[in-house]
Backbone as ProteinMPNN parsed JSONL, in Angstrom:
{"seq_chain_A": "XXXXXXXXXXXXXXXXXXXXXXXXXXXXXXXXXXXXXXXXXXXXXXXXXXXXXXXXXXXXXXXXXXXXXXXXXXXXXXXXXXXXXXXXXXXXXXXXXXXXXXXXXXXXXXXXXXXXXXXXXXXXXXXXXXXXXXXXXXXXXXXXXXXXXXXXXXXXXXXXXX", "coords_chain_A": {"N_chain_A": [[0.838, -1.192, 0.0], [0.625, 2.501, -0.861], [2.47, 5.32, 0.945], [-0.027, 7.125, 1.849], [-1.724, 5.756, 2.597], [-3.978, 4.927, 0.886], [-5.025, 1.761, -0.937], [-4.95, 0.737, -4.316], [-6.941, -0.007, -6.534], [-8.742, -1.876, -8.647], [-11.13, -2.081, -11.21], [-13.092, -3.73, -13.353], [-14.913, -5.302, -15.938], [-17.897, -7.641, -15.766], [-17.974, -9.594, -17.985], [-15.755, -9.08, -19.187], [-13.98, -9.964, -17.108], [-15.0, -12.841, -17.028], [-14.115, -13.887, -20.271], [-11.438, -13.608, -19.536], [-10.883, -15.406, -17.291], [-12.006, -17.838, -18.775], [-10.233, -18.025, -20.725], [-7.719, -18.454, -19.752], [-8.133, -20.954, -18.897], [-8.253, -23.965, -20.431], [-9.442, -26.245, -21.739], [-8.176, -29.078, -23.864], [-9.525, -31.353, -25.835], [-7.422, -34.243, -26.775], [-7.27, -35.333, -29.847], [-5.648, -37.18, -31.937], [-4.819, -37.901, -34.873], [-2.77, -38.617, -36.677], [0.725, -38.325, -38.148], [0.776, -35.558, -36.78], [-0.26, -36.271, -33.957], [1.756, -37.016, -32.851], [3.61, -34.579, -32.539], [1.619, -33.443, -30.796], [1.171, -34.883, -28.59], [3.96, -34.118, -27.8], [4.393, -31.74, -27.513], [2.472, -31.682, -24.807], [3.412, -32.66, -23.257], [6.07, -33.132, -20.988], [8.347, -31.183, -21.041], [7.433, -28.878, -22.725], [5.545, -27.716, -20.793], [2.753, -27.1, -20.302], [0.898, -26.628, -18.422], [1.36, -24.168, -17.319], [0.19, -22.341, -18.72], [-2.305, -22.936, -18.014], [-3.156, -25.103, -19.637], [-5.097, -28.13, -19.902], [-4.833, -30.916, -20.834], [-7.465, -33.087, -21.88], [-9.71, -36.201, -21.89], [-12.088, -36.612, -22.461], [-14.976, -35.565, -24.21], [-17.033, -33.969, -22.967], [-16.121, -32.882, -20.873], [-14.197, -31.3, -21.827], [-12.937, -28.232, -23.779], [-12.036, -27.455, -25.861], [-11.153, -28.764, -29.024], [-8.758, -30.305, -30.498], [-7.538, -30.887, -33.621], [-5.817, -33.397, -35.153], [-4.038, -34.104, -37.408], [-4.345, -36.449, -40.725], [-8.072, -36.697, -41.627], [-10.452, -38.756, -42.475], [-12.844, -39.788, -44.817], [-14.194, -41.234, -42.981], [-13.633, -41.313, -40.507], [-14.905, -38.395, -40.145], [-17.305, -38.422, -39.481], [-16.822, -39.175, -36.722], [-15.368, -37.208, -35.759], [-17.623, -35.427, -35.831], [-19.487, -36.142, -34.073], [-18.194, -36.326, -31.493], [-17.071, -33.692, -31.295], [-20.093, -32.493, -31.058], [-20.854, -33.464, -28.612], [-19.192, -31.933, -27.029], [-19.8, -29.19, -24.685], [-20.727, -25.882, -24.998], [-19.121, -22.586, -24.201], [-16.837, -23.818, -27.126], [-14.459, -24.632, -28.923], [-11.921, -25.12, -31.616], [-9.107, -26.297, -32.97], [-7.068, -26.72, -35.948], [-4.717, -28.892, -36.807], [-1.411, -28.815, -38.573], [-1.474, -29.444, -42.223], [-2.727, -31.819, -42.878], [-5.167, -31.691, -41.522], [-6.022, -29.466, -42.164], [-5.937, -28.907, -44.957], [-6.275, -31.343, -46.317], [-3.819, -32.294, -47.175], [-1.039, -33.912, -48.328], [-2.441, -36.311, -49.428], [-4.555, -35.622, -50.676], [-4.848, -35.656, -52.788], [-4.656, -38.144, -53.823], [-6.479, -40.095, -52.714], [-9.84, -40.662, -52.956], [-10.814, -40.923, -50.19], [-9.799, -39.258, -47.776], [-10.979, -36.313, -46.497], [-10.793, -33.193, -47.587], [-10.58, -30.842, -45.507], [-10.847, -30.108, -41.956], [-12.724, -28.278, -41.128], [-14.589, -28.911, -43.108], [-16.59, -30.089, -42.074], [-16.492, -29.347, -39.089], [-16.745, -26.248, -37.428], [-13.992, -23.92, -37.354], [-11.378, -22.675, -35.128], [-8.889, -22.266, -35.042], [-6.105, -22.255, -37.044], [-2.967, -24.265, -37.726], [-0.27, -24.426, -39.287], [1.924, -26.38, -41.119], [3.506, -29.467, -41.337], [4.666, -32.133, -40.14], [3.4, -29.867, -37.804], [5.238, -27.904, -35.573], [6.001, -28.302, -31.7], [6.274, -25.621, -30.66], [4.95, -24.29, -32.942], [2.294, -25.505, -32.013], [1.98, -23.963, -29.871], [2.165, -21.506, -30.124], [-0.602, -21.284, -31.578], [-2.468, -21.78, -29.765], [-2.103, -20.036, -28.006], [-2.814, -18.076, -29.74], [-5.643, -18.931, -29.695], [-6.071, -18.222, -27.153], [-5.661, -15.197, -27.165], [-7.972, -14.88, -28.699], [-10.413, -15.847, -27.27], [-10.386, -14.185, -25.053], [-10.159, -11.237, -26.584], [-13.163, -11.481, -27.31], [-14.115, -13.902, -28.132], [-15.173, -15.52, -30.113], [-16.347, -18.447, -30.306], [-17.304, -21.647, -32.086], [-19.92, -22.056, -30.936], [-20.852, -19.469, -30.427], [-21.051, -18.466, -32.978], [-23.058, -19.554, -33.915], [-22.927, -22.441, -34.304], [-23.901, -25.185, -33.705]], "CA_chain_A": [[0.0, 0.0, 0.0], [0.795, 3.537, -0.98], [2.399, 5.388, 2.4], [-0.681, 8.037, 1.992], [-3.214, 5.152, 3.105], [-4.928, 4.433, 0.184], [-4.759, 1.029, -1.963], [-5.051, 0.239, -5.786], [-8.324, -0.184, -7.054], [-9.05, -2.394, -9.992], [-12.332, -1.738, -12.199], [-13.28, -4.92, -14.163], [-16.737, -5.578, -16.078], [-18.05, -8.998, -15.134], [-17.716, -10.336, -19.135], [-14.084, -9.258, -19.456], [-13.67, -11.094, -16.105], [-15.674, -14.076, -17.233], [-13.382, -13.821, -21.088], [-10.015, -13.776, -19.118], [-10.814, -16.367, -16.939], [-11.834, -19.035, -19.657], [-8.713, -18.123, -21.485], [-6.472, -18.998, -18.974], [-8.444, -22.583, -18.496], [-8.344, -24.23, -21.758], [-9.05, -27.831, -21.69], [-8.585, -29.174, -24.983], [-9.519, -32.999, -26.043], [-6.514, -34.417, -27.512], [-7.45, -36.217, -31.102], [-4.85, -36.919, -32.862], [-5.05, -39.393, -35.878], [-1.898, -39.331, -38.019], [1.629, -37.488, -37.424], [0.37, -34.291, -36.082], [-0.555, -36.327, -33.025], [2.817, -37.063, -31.779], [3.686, -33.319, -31.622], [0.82, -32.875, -30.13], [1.68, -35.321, -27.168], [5.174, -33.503, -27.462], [3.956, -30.057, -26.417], [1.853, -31.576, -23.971], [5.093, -33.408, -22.394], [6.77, -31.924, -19.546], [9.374, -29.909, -21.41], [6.939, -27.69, -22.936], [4.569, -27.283, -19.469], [1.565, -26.264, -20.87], [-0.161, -26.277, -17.387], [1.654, -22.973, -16.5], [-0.914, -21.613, -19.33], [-3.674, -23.076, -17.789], [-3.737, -26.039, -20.397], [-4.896, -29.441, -19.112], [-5.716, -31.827, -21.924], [-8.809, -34.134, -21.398], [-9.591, -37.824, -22.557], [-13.846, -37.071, -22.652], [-15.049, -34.396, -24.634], [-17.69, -33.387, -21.685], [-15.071, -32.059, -19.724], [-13.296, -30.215, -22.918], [-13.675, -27.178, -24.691], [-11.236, -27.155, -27.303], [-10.998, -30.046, -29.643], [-7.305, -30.501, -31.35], [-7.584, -31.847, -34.826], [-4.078, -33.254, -35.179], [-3.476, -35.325, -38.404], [-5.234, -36.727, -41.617], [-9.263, -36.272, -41.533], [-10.632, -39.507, -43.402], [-14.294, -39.776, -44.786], [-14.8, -42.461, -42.089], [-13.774, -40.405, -38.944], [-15.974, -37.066, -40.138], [-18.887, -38.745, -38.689], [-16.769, -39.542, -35.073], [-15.558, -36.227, -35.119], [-18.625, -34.548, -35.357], [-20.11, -36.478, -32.732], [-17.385, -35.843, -30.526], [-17.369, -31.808, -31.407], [-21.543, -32.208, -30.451], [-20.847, -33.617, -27.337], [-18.621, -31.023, -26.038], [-19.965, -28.256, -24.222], [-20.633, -24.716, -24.986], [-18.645, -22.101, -25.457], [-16.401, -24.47, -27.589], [-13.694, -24.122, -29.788], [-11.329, -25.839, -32.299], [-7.478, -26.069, -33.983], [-7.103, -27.641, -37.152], [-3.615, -29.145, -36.426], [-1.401, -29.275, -39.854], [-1.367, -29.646, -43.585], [-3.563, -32.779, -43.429], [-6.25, -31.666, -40.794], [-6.202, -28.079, -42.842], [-6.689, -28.837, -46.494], [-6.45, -32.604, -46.564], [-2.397, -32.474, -46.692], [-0.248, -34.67, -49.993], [-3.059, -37.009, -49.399], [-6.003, -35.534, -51.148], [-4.183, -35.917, -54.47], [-4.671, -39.598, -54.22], [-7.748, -40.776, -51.55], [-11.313, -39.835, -52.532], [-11.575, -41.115, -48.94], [-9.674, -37.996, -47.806], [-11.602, -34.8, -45.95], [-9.88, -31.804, -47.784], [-9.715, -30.101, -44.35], [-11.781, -30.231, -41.004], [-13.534, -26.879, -41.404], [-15.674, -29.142, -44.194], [-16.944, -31.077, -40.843], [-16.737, -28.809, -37.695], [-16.279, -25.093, -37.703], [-12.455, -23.875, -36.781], [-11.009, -21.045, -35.155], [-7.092, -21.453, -35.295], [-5.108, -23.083, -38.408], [-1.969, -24.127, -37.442], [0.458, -24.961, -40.083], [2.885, -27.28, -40.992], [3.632, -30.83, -41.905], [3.76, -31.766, -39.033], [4.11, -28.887, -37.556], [6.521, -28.337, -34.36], [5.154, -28.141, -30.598], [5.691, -24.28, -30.615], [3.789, -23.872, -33.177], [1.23, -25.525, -31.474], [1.719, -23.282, -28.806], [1.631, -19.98, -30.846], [-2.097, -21.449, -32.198], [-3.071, -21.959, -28.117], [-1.984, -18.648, -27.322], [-3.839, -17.004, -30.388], [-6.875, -18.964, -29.64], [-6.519, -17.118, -25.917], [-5.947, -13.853, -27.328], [-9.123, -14.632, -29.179], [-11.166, -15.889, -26.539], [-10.238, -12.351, -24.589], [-11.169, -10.478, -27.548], [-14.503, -11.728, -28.204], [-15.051, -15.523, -27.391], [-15.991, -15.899, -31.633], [-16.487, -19.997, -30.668], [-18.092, -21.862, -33.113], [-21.169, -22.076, -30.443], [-21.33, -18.084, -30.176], [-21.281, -18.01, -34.289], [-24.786, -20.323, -33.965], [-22.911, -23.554, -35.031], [-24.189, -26.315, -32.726]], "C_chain_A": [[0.879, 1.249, 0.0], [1.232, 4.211, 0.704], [1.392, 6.679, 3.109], [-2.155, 7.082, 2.526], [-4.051, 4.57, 2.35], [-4.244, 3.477, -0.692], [-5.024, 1.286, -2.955], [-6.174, -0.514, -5.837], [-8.554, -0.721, -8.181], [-10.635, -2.708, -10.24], [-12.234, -2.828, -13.03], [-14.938, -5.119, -14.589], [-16.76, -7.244, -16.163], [-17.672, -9.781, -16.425], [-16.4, -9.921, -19.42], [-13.068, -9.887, -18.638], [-14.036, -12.438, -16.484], [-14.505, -14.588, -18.462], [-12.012, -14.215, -20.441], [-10.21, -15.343, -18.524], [-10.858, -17.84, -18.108], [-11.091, -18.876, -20.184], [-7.38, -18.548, -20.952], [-7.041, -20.563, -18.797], [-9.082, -23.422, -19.368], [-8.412, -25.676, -21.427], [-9.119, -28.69, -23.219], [-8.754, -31.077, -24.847], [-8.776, -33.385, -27.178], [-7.121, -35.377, -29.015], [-6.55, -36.195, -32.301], [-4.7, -38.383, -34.061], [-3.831, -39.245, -36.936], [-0.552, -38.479, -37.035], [1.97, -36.399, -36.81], [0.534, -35.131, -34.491], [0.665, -36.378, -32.37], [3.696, -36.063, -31.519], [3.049, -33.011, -30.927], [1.262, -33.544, -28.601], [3.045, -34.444, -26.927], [4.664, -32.776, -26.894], [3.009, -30.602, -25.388], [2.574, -32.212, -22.889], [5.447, -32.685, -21.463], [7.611, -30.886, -19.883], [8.704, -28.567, -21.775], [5.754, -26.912, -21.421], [3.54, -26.652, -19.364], [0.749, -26.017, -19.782], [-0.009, -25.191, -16.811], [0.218, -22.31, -17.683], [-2.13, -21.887, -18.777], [-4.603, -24.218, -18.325], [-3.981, -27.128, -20.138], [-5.713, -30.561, -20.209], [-6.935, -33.045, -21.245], [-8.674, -35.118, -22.252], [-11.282, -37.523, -22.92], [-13.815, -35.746, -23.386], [-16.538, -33.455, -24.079], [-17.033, -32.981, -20.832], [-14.054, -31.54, -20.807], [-13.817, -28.933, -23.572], [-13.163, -26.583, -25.696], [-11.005, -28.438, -27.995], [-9.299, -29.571, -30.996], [-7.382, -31.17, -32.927], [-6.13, -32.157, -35.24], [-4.168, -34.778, -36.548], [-4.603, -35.32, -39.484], [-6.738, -36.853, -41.339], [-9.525, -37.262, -42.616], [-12.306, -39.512, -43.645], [-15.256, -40.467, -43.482], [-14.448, -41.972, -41.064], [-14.271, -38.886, -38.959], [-16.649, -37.682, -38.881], [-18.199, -38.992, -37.246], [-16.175, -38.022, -34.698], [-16.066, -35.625, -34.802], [-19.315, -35.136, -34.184], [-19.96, -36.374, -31.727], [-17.434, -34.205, -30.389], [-18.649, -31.294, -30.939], [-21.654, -32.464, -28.83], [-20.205, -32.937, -26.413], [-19.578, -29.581, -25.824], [-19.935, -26.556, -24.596], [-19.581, -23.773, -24.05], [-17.298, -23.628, -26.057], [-15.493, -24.061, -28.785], [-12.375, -25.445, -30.553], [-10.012, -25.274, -33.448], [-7.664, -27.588, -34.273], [-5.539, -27.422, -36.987], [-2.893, -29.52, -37.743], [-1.852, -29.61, -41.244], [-2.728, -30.435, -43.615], [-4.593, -32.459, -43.028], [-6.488, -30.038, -41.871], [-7.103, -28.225, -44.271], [-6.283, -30.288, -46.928], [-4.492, -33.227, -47.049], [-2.145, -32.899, -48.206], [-1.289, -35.952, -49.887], [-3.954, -36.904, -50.367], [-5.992, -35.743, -52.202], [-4.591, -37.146, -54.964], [-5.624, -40.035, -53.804], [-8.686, -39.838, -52.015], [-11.767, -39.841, -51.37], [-11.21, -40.039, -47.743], [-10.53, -37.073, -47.3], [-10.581, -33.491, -46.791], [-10.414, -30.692, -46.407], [-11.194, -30.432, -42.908], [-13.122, -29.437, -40.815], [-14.626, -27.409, -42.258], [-16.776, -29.747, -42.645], [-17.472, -30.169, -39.98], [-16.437, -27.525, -38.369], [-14.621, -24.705, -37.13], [-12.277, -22.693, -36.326], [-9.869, -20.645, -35.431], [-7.034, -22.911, -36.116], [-4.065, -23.133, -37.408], [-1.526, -25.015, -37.745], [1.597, -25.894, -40.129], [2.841, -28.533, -40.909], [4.786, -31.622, -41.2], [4.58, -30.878, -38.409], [4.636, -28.835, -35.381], [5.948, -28.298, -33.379], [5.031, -26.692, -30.276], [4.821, -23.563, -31.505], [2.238, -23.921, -32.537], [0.763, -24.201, -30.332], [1.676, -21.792, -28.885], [0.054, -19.929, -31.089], [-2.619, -21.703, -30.585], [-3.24, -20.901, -27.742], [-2.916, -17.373, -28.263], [-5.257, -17.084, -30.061], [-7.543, -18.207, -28.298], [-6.822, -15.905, -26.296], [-7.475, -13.796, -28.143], [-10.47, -14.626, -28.599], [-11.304, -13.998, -25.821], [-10.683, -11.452, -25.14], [-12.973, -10.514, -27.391], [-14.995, -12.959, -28.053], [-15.517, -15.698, -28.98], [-15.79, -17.521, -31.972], [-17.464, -20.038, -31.449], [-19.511, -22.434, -32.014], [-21.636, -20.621, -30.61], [-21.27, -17.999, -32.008], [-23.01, -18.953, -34.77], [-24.009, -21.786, -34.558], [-23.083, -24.511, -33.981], [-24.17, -27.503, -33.08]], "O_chain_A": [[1.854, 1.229, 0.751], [0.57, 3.81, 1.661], [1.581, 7.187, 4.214], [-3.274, 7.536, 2.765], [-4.863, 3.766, 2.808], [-3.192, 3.801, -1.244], [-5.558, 2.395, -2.932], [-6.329, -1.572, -5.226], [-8.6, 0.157, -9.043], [-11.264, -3.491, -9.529], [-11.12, -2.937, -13.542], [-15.907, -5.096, -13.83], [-15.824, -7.944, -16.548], [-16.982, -10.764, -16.156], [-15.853, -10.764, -20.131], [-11.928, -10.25, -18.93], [-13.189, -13.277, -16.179], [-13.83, -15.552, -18.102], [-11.481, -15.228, -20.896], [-9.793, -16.327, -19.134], [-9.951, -18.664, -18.219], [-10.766, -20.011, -20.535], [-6.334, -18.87, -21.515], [-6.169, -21.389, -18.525], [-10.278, -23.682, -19.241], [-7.471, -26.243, -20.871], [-10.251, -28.904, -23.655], [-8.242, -31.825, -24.014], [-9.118, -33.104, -28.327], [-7.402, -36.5, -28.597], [-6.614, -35.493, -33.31], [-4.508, -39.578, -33.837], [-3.974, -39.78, -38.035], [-0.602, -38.123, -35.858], [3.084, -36.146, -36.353], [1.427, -34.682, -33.773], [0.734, -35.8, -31.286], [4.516, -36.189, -30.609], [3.497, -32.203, -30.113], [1.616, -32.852, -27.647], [3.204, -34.057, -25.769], [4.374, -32.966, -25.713], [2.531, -29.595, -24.867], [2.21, -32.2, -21.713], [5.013, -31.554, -21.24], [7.688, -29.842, -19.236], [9.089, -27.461, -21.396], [5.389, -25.742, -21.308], [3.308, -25.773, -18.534], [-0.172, -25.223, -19.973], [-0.79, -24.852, -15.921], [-0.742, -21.807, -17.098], [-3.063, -21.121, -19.016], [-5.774, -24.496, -18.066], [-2.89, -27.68, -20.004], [-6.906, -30.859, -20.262], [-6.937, -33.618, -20.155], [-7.858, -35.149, -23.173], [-11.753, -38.311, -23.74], [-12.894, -34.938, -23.273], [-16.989, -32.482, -24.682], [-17.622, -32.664, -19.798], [-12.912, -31.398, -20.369], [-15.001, -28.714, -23.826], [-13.533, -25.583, -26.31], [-10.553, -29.293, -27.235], [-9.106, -28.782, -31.921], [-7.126, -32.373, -32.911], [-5.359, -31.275, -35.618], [-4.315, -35.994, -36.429], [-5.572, -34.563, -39.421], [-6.693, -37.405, -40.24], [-9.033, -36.985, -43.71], [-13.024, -39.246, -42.681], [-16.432, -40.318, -43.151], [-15.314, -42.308, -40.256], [-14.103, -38.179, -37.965], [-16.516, -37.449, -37.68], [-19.066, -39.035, -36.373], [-16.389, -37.566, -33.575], [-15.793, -34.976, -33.793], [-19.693, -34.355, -33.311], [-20.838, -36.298, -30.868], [-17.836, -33.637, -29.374], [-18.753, -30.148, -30.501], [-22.345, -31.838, -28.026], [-20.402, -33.094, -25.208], [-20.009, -28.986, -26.812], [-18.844, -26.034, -24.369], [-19.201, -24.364, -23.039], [-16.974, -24.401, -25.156], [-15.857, -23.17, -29.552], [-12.079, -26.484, -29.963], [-9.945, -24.375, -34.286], [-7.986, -28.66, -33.76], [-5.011, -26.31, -36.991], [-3.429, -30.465, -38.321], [-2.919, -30.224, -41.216], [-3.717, -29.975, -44.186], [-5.481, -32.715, -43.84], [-7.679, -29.892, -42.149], [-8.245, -27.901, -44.597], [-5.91, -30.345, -48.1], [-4.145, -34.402, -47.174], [-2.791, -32.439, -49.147], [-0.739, -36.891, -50.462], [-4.261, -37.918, -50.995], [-7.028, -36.047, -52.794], [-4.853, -37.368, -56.146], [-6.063, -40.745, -54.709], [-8.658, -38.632, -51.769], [-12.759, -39.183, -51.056], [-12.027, -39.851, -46.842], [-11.283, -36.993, -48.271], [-9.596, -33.053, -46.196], [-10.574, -29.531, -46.786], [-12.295, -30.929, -43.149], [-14.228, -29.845, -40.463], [-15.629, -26.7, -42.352], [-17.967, -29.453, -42.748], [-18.692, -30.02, -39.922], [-16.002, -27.464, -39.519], [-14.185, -25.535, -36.332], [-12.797, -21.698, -36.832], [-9.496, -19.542, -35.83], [-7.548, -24.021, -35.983], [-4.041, -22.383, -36.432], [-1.716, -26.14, -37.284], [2.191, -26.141, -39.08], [1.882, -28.881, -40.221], [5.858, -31.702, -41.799], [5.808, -30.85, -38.328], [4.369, -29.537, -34.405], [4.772, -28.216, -33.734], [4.002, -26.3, -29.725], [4.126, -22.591, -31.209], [1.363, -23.058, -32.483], [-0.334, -23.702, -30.082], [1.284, -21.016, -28.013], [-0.586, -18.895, -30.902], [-3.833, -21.834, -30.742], [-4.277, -20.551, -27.178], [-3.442, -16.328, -27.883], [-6.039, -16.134, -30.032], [-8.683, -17.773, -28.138], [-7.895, -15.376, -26.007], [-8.078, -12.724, -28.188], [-11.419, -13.929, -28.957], [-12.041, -13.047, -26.08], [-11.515, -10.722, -24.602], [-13.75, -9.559, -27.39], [-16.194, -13.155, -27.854], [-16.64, -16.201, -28.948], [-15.385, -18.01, -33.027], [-18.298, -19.164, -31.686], [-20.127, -23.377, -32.51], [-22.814, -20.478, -30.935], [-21.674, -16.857, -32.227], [-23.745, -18.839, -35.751], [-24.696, -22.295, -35.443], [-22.092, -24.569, -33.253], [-24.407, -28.395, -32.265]]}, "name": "protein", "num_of_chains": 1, "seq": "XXXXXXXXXXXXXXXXXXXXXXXXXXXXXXXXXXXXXXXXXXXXXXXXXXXXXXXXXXXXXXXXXXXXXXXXXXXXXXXXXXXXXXXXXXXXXXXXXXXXXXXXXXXXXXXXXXXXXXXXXXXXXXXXXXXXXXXXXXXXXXXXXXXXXXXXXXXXXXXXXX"}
C-alpha cells in the first residue's frame, strides 16, 4: 500500500472477467489421428509445461472445450468427429492441427476417402500450419486462440454452429 493510506483499485466488467478467466483454463480434447498427433503429445510433455498456461488436456469431450484436430481427416472419422465436437460443451472451440487436418495435406491428391480439411466437418477457429508442424507452433495457435477468446469468445457455439 501507498504510504498516503490508500490502496489500488481495480475496475473490471463482469464479461471481461468471465473472457479472461476461460482463457487462462483451456481444456482441450486431444485427437490426434496421423503425425500431427505425436507433436501434439510432445507439447503436452513436460518440457513444454503447458499447465503454467492453464492447459490441461482431457480424454472425454464433456469435460473439454477445445478439440485438437491433429493429423489426416478420413471420410470415415468425419462422422466420429462430429459427434465428438456435439458432445462437447458450450462455449467451444477448435485447432485444425497441420497440412492434413487443414486442407487434406499430400493425401487428397490420391484418396477420394480424404476430408480436404476439417472446417468441411466442424467449424475452426485457429489453423496451425505445418507438416507436421513443431510443438511451438502448437503453442503460438493456443496462445492465439486465448488472445481470441479475450477479444470476443468468436467460438463456433457463439457463431450459432451447434
Amino acid at each position: 500500500m501507498p504510504k498516503d493510506g490508500r490502496g489500488d483499485i481495480i475496475l473490471w466488467r463482469l464479461e471481461e472477467a468471465l473472457k479472461w478467466a476461460e482463457s487462462r483454463s483451456i481444456w482441450p480434447l486431444t485427437f490426434g489421428l496421423a503425425c500431427c498427433a505425436i507433436e501434439m503429445m510432445g507439447t503436452f510433455a513436460s518440457h513444454f509445461d503447458l499447465e503454467r498456461y492453464g492447459i490441461f488436456p482431457r480424454a472425454t469431450p464433456r469435460q473439454a472445450d477445445l478439440m485438437i484436430v491433429a493429423g489426416t481427416v478420413t471420410a470415415k472419422m468425419a462422422e466420429r468427429i462430429k459427434r465428438l465436437y456435439d458432445q462437447m460443451p458450450a462455449p467451444k472451440y477448435v485447432i485444425s492441427m497441420g497440412s492434413c487436418a487443414t486442407a487434406g495435406g499430400p493425401y487428397w491428391h490420391y484418396g477420394y476417402h480424404v476430408v480436404k480439411g476439417v472446417d468441411k466437418i466442424i467449424p475452426v477457429d485457429v489453423y496451425v500450419p505445418g507438416c507436421p508442424p513443431r510443438p511451438e507452433a502448437l503453442i503460438d495457435g493456443l496462445l492465439l486462440l486465448r488472445e481470441k477468446i479475450c477479444k470476443g469468445g468468436n467460438s463456433s457455439a457463439h457463431r450459432g454452429h451447434a
